[in-house]
Every structure is written in C-alpha cells, then in structure tokens.
N, C-alpha and C positions, 0 to 999 in steps of 0.2 A: 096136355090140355090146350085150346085153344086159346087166341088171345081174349073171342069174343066173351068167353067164363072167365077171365082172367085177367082184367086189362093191363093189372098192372106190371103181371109176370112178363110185360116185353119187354120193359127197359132193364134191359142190362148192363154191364160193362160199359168200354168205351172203345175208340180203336178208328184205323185210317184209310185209307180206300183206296189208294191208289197200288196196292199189293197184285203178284198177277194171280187169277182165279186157278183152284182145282182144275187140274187137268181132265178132261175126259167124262163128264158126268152123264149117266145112261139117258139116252133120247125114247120117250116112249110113241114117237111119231110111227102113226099106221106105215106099211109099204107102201097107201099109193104116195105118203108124201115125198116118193124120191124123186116125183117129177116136180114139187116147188120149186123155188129157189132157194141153191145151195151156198151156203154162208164160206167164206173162205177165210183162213184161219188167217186172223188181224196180226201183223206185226207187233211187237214187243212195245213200240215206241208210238204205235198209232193209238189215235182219240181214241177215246172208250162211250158209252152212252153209262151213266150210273144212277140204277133205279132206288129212290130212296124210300127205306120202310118207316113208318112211322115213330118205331122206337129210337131211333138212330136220330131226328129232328127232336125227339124227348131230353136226348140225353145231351147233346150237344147245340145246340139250335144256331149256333156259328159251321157249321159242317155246311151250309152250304155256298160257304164264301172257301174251300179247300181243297175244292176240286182241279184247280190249275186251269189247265185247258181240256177240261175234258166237259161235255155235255152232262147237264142233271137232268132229270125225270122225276117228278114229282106228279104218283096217282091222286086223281081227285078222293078216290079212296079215304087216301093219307089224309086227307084236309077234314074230312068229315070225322075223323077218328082221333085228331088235335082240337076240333070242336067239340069232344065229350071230356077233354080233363082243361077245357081251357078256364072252367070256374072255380077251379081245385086253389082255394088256399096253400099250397105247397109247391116245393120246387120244381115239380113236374106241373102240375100251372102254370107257375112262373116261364118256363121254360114253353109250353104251349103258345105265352102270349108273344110272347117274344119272336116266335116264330112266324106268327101272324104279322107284328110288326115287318120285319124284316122282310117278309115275301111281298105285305103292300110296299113299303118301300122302293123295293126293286119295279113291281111291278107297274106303279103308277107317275114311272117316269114317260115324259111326252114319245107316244107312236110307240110304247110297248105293248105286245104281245103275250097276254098269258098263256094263252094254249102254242104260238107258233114260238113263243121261247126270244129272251132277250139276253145278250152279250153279257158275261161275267169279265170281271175285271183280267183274269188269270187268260184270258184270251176263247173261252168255251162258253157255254149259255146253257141255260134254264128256263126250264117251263111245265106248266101242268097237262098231263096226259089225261087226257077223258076217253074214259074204255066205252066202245059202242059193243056191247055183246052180239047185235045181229051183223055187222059188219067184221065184226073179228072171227066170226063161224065162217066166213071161206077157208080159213087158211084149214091143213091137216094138223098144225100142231097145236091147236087150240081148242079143234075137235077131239084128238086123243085127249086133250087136258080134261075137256067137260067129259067125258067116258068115267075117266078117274075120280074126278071130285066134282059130284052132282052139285052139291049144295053151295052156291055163288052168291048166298046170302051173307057169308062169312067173308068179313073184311080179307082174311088170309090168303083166302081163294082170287078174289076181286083183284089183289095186288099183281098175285101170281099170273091170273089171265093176261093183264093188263101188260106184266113185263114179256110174255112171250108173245103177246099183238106188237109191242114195240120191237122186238128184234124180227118179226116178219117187215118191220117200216124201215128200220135206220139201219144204218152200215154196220155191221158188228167188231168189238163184240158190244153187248149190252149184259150188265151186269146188275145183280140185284145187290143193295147192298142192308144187310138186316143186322141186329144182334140178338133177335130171337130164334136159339137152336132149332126151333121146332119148323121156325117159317124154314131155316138152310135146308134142313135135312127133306124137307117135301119140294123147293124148289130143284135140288140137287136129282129126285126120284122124275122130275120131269124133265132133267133137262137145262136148266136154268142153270148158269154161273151164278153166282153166290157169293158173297167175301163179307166178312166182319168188316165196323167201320174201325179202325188201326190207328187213328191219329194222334189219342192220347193214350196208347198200350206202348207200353216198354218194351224192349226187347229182353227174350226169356232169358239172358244173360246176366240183368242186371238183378236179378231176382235168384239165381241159381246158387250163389256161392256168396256166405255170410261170411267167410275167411275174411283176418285184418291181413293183407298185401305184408310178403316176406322179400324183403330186400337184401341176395347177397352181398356182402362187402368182404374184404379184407382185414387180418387182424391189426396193420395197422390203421385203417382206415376204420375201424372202431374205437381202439386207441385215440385216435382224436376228436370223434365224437366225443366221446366219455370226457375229454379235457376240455375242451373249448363249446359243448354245447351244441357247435353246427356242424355241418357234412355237406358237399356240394359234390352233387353226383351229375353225370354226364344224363341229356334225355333220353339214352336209347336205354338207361336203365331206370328209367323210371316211369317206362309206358304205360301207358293208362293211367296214371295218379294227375291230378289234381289239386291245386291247392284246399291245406285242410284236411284231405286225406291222413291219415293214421298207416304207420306200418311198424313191422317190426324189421331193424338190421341186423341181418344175422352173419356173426361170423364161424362158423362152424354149427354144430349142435347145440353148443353148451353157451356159447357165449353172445349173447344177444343183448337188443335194447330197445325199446319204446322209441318212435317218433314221428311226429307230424312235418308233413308237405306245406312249410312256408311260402308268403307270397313271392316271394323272392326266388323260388324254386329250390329253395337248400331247407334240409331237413334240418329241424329243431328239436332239442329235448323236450318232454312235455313238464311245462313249468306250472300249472296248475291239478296238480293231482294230489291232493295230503294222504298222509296216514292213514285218516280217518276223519269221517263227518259227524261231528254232536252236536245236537239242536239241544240246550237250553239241559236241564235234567236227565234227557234219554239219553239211550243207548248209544254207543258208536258204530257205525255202519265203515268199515274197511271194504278196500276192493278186492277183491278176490282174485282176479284175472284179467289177464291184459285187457280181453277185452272192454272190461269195466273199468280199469284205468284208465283207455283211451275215453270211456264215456265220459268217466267225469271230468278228463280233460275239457272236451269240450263243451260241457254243462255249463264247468265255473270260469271259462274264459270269457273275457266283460268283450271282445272283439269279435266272438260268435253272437249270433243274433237269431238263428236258427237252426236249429238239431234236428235231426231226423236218426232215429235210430231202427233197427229187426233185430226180432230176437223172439226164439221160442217161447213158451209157459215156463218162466226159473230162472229167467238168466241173469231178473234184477232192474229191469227197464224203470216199473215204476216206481219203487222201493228206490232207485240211486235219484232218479230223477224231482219226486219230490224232497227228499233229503239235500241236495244241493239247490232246491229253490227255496226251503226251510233258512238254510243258514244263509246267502246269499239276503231274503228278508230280515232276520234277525243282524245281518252287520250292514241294513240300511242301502245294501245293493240296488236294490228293487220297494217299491212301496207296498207290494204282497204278492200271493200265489194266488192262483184264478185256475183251478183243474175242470174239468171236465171231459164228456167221453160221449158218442155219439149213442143216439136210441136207435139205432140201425140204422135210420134216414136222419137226416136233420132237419127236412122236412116236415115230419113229422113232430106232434105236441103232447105234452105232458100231463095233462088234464085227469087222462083215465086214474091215474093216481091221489089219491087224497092229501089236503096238508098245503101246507107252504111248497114254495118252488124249491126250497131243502129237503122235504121228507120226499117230495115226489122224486128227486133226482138220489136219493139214496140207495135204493137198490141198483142202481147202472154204477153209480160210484163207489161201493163198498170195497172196491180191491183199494182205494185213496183213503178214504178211511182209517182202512185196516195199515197200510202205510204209514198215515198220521200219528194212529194210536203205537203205533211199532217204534216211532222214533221219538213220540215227545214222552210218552210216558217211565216218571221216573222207574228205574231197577226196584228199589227198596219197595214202590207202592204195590210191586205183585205180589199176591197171595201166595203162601211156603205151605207145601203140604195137602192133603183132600181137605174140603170142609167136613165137618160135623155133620152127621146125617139125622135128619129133622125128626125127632119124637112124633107120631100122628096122635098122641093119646098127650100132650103137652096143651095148654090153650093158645092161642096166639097173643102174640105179644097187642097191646091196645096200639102201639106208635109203629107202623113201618121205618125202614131208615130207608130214606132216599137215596137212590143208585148215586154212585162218585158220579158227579160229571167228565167226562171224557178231560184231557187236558186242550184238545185243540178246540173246544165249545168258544170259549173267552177271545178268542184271533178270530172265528166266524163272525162270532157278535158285532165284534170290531172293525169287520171287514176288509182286515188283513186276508184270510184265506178266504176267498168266494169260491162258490158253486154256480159257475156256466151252464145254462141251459145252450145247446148249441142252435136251437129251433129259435133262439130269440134274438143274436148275435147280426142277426144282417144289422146294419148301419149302426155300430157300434164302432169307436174308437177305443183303445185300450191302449194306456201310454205308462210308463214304466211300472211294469209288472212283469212277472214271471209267468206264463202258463205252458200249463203242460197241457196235454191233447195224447190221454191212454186209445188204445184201441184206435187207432186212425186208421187202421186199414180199412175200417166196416167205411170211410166217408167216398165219395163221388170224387173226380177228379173238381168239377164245378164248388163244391162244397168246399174241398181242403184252398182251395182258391177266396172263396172268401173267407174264410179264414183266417187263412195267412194276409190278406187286405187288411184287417182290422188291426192292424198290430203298428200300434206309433211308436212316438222317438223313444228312444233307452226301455224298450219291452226286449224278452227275448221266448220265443216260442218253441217249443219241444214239442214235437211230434214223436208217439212209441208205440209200438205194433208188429205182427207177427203177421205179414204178408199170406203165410198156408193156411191161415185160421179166418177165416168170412165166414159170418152171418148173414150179409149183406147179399138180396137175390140178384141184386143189381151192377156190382163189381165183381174180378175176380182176382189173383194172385197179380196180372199185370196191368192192371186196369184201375186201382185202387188210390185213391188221394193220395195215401204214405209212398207211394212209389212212388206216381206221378209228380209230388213232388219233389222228392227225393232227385230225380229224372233230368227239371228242368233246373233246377239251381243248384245243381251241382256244377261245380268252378269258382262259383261266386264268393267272394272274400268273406262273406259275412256267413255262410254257411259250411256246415261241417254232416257228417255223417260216418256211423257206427256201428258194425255191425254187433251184435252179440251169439256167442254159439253155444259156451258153456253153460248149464244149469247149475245153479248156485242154493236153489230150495229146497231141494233134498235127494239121495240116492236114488228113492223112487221116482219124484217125481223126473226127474232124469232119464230115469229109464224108460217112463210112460209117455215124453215126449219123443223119441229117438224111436221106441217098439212100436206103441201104440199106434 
C-alpha cells in the first residue's frame, strides 16, 4: 500500500546512511538516453548527495546533523508530508515539530540559503530541493519514470521524480535514503540507489547469538578460581567481553564455573545469586540454569543500575525479574516496583479502555500480574482437588462471597507496586525504585531513551524482551530500543547484560518456541 492510504505505515525502524548502496540496480532509461550525460562510478571515499524521505526525519529528527561531509537533500515534498502529523499529540508530532525547528534553525542563519543549501557542521550542506516537473521532462530518465508511474499526485512518486532530477544535477552518486520497503523496492525498479537510514541499527551480530561466552582455562587455573574467587586472564583471551559481561570457565566438559568480567578486568565469582527467592508467604523461585544465575546475578547486585536482558517465551525473564525486585522491596533495597510494558507505541494513550489507569493497563500487563500472583500467593491458600459442580435445580444462596483479593492488591494501594503507563512518563523523575520494562523490544530507539532519562539516584531499571518477537510496524530485530540500548551502554560499569536460551515453562512450550 502506499504511504498516501497509510501514512503511518512509513516510519519504520531506524538505521545510518553512510553504508555503500546496492550494487547495480535496473535503469529503466529509453535508448535514446545513452546520449545524456553518463554518470561515472564515484569513488568509495567521495561525497555522496543523500535524498531524505520523510519517514527517516519521523523517526530520527537528529539524522540530519549525521551526515559528515556529505550533502542532504531534502524534497519540498517531505516538508508538506511533516506538515500533516506536525499536530499529532504523539511522538511522531513530536518528532515533526522538532524537525521544523531544527531546519529553521539552520536555516535562518544570516545569508542562508534554503533551496541553494547551507554548510553543515561535518563539512557538507543542506538544502531543500523544489522538483520543477516541466523542467525536469528534458532529461530521459524522468521521462522513462513518468511512462511508469503516471500518477505524481502521490507523495512517493513526487520524491522519486525529484531524486532522479537531482542526480541528472549533481555529481553522483545521489542516494535515496527511506525506511519504507515499499518506497526502496520502486526506487530500486527505476534505477535509484536506495539505503536504509543505519545509524541506530545494530549489527546482525549482536543479535544473532544469546550464548553466555565460554572461557577456556586450565584445570589449574580453575582450581584457583574456585579458592580465591578471582582469575586474571590475558586480553587476547578475553576478546570481546566487556566489563559486566557473564561467562562460563570451562575447564574440560565437566568441570565448569560461573563468572562475571570485573572492572578490573579479572573475573569474579558471582556473589549475589541465592538458592532461592521468597517474597513474604509464596513460593520459592530457584534458578534453573546458568543462564538465570547469571540473571539474577545482576538483578540483585546494588552496583548494577541497568539490566538488559533476550530471551525467548519461557526462559523466565519476567517471572526472575519481578521476583528479585519483590525481595530487593521487601528488605528496603528500593522504596517499590514500578512495571510496566509498552501499548506498541508509547506514543500512543490508554483511553479506549475503561476504568482507572489500573484496569486500563491490565490487559498489556497481565503476564506481571500473573507473576505477582505466582510469587506472593501463599502455597496453603490454593484450592486441593476439582470443586463441587453446582446443583442447577439448588436455589442460590441469598449472600455471594466475595472473590479473595489477590495478595499483591494492599502493596498497589499503597504504592509500593505502581503501574506505569509508558505514554505518560515524559518528564518524569523516578528515584529509588525498581522498574522493570517487559517487552521492550516493541519500544523506538527514541522511546527506550527517554526512558532510561527518567531514572534517578538509587533506581535501578530492567529492560526484558525477545528481540525475534515485534508487534511493533515500526522497529525490527536490529532496530529496537532493547537492543539499541543494550548496543550503546554496553562497557559502562553501571550496566550489565544477559542473555537467556533455555525455556524453563514447560516441555511444550520449549518446543513451540525452538519448532514453531
């Protein structure tokens, strides 16, 4: 579909622009255009011209201070198409106005140039391109274009003219840069270079493999471990890690141990990991597997301040993670838990739902819930056995009995456990508490940014989600707040990260995440 049925399905993902383009994309230029002027294939290192689409200014509205030295292009197109969500109550408004600001900004500095383009800091310049359609019909390859796509009423088309009038203008190459599939795959069918915007996409590596890092050692160099707690290994075996980092040292098959990447660069045993977790009456929650060791290692260390965990459906994410902000509350660690979970955008408001800001946020929340009720509720208080199956031919009793109240109602009340709406959180301070953040992958890289802003002295924030599982039309596997920030704060002392692999909820469900 196109963007004009659909304006919102443009903003997608996110991602960086200075990538080199598709090789080779089909020219649908008539024969006589072999008499134009022939474009000669730009050097690796030379300028670029980089056409921007309007989703790409939605989603980043800083993308056009990223450029380096290379030229922007901004269609007038684009500007009229940022004027129809610039009154949008939500972060893509937000993000509209911003971009307005930003371009006056630049633009209303003394003796600049909107259409002839003013100096960017990075040593290149920008400016707005106004498409002449009767001027742009000399060239052949603008005439092949309108052959193809009659209707130029359509923002999509408009862009497209406009970027192959500007590469008949300026040195090539000249690049579109979009994150709507639909715009690449039709500029690609004419011709046009094309690139996602790349600046806040991970690389597929850091997303490919949930494995905790296996660290050869020697049996006796385990041996000491195991006696003294630390291990100081050389850098060239310890490539890649990071402090904080989690691994396992193995010395053979059988004989292994848990440990974290100190600041110090020597690995340490993990000293915060118990038995087990019991909040108050419930149940015990034990770990199951390294990997959930390593989690709750750095759940309950008071020296981590940000978690970021992946992990399939089952491996335990939210289930370990409320649990360790349970008892961490209960022994006065923190002054309560604060969960919450995105409604796809966070942008977006709560309204359509009935009730208090509690009932409305209880269907997105009920996997926390269900959590809650798993670990406070006393053993003894479950029902043994089927119930009695009701007589229809009995009268009813004159007095209902009132359903038990859940055990975690009385900590709500009290405001010990709150329910985050994420859409109401801009300009919020949150200062020691625990929160957790389920499903974070569905958030924006902008989104998990502020976010992670709101968080004061002695808070500590848990981000948990399963990067291959998006709702969200607008990010994807590498593009996703949980990654993204996962991405940038990694090293940082105050942050840690965990992968999860094993499924802990049941055989099936195991198997249904692995087959399925």
């Amino acid at each position: 579909m196109d963007r004009d049925d659909h304006p919102a399905s443009v903003i997608s993902p996110a991602i960086s622009a200075s990538r080199a383009s598709d090789p080779g994309p089909v020219s649908v230029n008539s024969p006589s255009s072999s008499s134009s002027r022939r474009r000669r294939p730009a050097s690796p290192t030379a300028t670029k011209t980089f056409v921007l689409d309007t989703n790409v200014l939605l989603h980043d509205p800083a993308c056009i201070h990223r450029f380096a030295e290379h030229h922007i292009c901004i269609p007038v197109d684009v500007l009229s198409e940022l004027d129809r969500f610039k009154n949008e109550m939500t972060e893509r408004g937000s993000n509209a106005r911003e971009v307005h600001r930003a371009l006056m900004k630049i633009f209303t500095n003394k003796g600049a140039s909107v259409t002839s383009g003013v100096p960017t800091d990075g040593g290149g310049s920008i400016r707005v391109a106004v498409y002449d359609p009767e001027e742009a019909r000399k060239h052949a390859s603008v005439q092949s274009f309108q052959r193809i796509f009659h209707d130029l009423d359509k923002a999509d088309h408009r862009i497209l003219a406009c970027t192959l009038w500007l590469s008949e203008q300026v040195s090539p190459p000249v690049i579109l840069v979009s994150k709507d599939l639909n715009m690449q795959l039709k500029a690609r069918a004419v011709g046009i270079e094309c690139e996602d915007y790349l600046h806040d996409k991970v690389e597929p590596r850091e997303v490919a493999n949930f494995d905790i890092a296996r660290v050869e050692i020697s049996q006796h160099e385990l041996q000491r471990f195991a006696s003294s707690g630390r291990l100081a290994l050389p850098e060239t075996r310890t490539a890649g890690m990071v402090v904080n980092d989690y691994a396992l040292l193995c010395a053979g098959d059988k004989a292994t141990m848990p440990a974290k990447l100190s600041t110090n660069g020597e690995f340490v045993r993990l000293l915060h990991t118990p038995e087990s977790i019991k909040v108050g009456q419930g149940r015990a929650i034990k770990p199951m597997n390294l990997g959930q060791a390593c989690f709750l290692d750095a759940l309950l260390d008071p020296d981590i301040s940000l978690v970021t965990c992946y992990g399939q459906a089952g491996t335990g994410k939210t289930l370990l993670a409320v649990a360790a902000a349970l008892q961490q509350v209960f022994n006065r660690t923190y002054h309560g838990l604060t969960v919450s979970r995105p409604i796809v955008a966070m942008g977006q408001t709560v309204g359509f739902l009935p009730g208090s800001l509690q009932e409305k946020m209880r269907p997105w929340l009920q996997p926390v819930y269900d959590a809650l009720d798993l670990l406070m509720r006393p053993m003894e208080g479950v029902q043994q056995g089927p119930s009695r199956k009701k007589n229809r031919f009995m009268p009813e009793p004159q007095q209902q009995i009132a359903a038990p109240a859940a055990p975690y109602d009385p900590l709500i009340q009290q405001g010990v456990i709150e329910v985050e709406a994420l859409c109401y959180i801009r300009g919020r301070s949150i200062p020691d508490r625990f929160f957790v953040l389920d499903e974070a992958q569905q958030l924006t890289p902008l989104e998990a940014k502020t976010i992670v802003t709101r968080m004061s002295r002695g808070s500590k924030l848990v981000l948990v989600g399963d990067p291959a599982q998006i709702d969200n039309p607008y990010v994807d596997s590498r593009s996703n707040g949980l990654v993204y920030t996962r991405q940038r704060m990694r090293g940082q002392t105050f942050a840690a990260h965990v992968p999860l692999v094993k499924g802990e909820r049941s055989a099936l469900a195991e198997a249904a995440a692995r087959l399925l």
